[in-house]
C-alpha positions as CSV (number, residue, x, y, z in Angstrom):
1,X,-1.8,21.7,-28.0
2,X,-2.9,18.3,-26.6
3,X,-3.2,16.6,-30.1
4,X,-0.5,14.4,-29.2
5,X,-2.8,12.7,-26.6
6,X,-5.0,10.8,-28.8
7,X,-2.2,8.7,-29.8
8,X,-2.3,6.9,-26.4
9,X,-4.2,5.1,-24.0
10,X,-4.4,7.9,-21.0
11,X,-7.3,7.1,-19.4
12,X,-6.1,3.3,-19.3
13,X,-2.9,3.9,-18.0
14,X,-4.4,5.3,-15.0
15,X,-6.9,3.0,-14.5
16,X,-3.9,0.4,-14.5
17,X,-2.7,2.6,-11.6
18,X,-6.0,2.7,-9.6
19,X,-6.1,-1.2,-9.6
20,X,-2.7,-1.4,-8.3
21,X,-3.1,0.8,-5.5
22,X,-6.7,-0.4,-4.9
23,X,-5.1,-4.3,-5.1
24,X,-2.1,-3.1,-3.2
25,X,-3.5,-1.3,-0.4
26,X,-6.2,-4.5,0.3
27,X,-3.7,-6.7,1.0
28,X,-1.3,-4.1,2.9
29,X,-3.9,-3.7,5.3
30,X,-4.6,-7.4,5.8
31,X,-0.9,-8.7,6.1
32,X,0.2,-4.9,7.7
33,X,-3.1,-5.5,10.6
34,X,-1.5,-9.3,11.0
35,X,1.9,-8.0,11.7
36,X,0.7,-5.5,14.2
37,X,-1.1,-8.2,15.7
38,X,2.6,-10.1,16.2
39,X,3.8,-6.8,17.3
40,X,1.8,-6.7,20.2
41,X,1.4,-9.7,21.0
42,X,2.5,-12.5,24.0
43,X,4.3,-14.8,21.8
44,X,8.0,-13.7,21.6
45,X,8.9,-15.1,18.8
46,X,5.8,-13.4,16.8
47,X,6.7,-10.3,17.9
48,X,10.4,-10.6,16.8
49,X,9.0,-12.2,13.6
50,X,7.0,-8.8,13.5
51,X,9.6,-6.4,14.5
52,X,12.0,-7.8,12.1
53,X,10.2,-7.6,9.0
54,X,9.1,-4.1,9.9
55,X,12.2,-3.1,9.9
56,X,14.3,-4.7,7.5
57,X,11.8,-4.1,5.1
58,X,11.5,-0.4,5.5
59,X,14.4,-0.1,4.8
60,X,15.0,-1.9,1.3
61,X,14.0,0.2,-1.4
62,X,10.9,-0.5,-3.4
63,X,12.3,-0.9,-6.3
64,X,14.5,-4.1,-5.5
65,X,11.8,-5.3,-4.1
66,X,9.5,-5.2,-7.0
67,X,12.7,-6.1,-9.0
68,X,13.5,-9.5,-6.7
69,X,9.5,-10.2,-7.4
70,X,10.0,-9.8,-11.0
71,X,13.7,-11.4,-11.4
72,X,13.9,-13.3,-8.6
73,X,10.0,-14.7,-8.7
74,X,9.4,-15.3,-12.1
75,X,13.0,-15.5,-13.9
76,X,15.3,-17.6,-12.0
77,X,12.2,-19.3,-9.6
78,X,9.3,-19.8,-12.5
79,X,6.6,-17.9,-9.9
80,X,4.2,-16.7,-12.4
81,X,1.5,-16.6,-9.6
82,X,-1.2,-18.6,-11.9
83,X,-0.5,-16.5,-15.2
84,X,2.0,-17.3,-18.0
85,X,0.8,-14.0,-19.8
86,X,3.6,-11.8,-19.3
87,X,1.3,-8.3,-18.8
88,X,-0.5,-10.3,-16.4
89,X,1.9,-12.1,-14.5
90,X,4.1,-8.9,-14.1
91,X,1.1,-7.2,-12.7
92,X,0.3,-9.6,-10.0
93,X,4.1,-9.5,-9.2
94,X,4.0,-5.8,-8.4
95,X,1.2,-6.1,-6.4
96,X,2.7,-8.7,-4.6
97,X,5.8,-6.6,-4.3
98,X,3.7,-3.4,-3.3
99,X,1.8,-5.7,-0.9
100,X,5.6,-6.5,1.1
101,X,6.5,-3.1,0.9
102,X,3.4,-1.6,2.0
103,X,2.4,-3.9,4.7
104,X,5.2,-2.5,6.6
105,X,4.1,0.9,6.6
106,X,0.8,0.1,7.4
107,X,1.8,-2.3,10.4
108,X,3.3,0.8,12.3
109,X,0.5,3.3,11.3
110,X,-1.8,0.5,12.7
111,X,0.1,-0.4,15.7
112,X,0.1,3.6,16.7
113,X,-3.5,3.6,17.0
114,X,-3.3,0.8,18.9
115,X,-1.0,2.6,21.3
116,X,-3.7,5.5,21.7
117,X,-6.0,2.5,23.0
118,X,-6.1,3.0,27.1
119,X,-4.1,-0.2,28.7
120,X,-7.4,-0.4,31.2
121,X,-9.5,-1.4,28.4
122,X,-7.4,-4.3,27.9
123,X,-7.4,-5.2,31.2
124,X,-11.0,-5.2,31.7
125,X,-11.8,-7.4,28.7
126,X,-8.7,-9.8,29.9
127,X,-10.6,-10.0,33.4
128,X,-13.9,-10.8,32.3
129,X,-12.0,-13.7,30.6
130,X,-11.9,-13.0,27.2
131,X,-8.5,-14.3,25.2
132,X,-5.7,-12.5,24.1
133,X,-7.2,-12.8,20.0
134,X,-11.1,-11.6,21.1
135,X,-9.1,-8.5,23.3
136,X,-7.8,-7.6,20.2
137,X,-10.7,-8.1,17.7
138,X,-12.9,-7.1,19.6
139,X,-11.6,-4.0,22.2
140,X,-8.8,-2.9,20.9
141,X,-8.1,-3.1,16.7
142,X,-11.9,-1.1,16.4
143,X,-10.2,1.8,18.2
144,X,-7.2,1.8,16.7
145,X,-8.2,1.9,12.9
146,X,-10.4,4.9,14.3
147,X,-7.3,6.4,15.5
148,X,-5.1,5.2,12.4
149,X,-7.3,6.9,9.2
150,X,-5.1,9.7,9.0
151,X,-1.9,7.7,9.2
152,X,-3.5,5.5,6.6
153,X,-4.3,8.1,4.2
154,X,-1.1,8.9,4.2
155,X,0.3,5.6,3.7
156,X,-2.3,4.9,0.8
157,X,-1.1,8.1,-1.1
158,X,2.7,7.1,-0.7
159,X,1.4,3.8,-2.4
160,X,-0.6,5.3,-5.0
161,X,2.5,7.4,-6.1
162,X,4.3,4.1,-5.5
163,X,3.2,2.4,-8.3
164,X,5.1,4.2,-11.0
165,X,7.9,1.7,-9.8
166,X,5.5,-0.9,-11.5
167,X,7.4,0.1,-14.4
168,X,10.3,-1.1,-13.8
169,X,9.3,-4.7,-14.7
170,X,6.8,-3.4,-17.6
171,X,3.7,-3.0,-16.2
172,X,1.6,-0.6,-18.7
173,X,0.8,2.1,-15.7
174,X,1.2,5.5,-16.0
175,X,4.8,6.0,-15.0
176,X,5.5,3.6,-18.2
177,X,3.1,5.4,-20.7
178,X,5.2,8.8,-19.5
179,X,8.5,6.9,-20.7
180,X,7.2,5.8,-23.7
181,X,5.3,9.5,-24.5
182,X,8.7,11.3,-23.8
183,X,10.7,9.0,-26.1
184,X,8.0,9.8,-29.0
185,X,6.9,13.4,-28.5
186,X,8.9,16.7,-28.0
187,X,6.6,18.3,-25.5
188,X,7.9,17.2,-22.1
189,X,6.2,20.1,-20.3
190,X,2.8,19.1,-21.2
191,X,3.4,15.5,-20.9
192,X,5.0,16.0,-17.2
193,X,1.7,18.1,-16.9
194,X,-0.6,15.8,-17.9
195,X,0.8,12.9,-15.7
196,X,1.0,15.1,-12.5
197,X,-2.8,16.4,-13.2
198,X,-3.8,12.8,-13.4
199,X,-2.1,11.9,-9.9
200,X,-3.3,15.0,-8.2
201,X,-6.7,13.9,-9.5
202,X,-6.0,10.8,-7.3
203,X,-4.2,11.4,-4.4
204,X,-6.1,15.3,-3.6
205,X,-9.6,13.9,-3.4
206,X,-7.9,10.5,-1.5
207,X,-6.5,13.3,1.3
208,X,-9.5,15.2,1.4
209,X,-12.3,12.7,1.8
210,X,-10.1,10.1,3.9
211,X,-9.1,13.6,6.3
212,X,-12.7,14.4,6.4
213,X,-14.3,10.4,7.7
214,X,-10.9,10.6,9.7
215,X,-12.7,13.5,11.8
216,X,-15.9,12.1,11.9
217,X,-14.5,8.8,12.9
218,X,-11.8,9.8,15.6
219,X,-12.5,8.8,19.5
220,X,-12.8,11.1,21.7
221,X,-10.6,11.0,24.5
């Protein structure tokens, strides 16, 4: 019933997938932990920096996004971030694009644990001197990515099943090996089937572990 499989590359299409997400959600959680730095902090014009791009970018759709980095990027700018290999240079693009996208999401889930940190604690550390960068790195960001897992989690498996938009500009992921099964093969069921199995098999165990250190990490208040 599954003969039809050994004509493709399954198991590599996914793989394609995991390092987008795992590429993706590193540097979401650099540049989205930045911008809830701006967010909360004294300078004005980084938190309106911060604010802004939160919310303008929530609300453009992914896929112009990863379009623009594709179209507007490479085609009509020559941005081929250090790869002139089209397979290659369309991946990095969509990780880029994931990265924008993403950050966003992670900034607020971020910034909400900050918000669970109590104001005293800040105070204190701000009292006995310390600057406004060591408050944070040191008092308050520790506590708040305790407090954030679960948002996180949530926000990584939105970007896992984010990166069938990869396909859009070619990248050979599993949303792309799906096209290109349905326009050869006459079994759509089992092809919808065996693409949904292989994102449950990423996204369950993602939930359920993350859920579980999300527990075991959380501060008790």
């Amino acid at each position: 019933m599954f003969d039809f499989l050994d004509k493709y590359d399954v198991l590599g299409a996914f793989w394609t997938t995991v390092q987008l997400t795992l590429l993706s959600a590193a540097g979401s959680l650099v540049w989205g932990t930045l911008l809830a730095a701006m967010r909360v902090g004294p300078v004005p014009l980084m938190r309106g920096f911060g604010t802004a791009y939160v919310n303008i970018v929530r609300n453009i759709p992914l896929t112009v996004i990863i379009l623009f980095a594709s179209l507007g990027l490479k085609d009509t700018l020559r941005i081929t971030l250090g790869s002139d290999q089209v397979d290659t240079s369309n991946f990095r693009l969509a990780v880029l694009g994931l990265v924008v996208y993403t950050s966003a999401f992670v900034c607020e889930a971020i910034r909400s644990g900050i918000n669970t940190v109590p104001v005293g604690q800040a105070e204190a550390a701000r009292a006995i001197g310390l600057s406004f960068t060591q408050v944070l790195g040191l008092v308050v960001l520790p506590q708040a990515f305790r407090a954030a897992v679960g948002p996180l989690t949530n926000v990584l498996i939105a970007l896992t099943k984010n990166t069938t938009v990869a396909a859009a500009i070619g990248v050979a992921e599993a949303a792309l090996l799906m096209k290109e099964m349905v326009e050869n093969e006459a079994q759509l069921l089992l092809i919808s089937a065996v693409i949904a199995f292989g994102f449950c098999c990423l996204t369950l165990p993602t939930g359920l572990v993350l859920g579980w250190v999300g527990k075991k990490v959380a501060v008790k208040r």
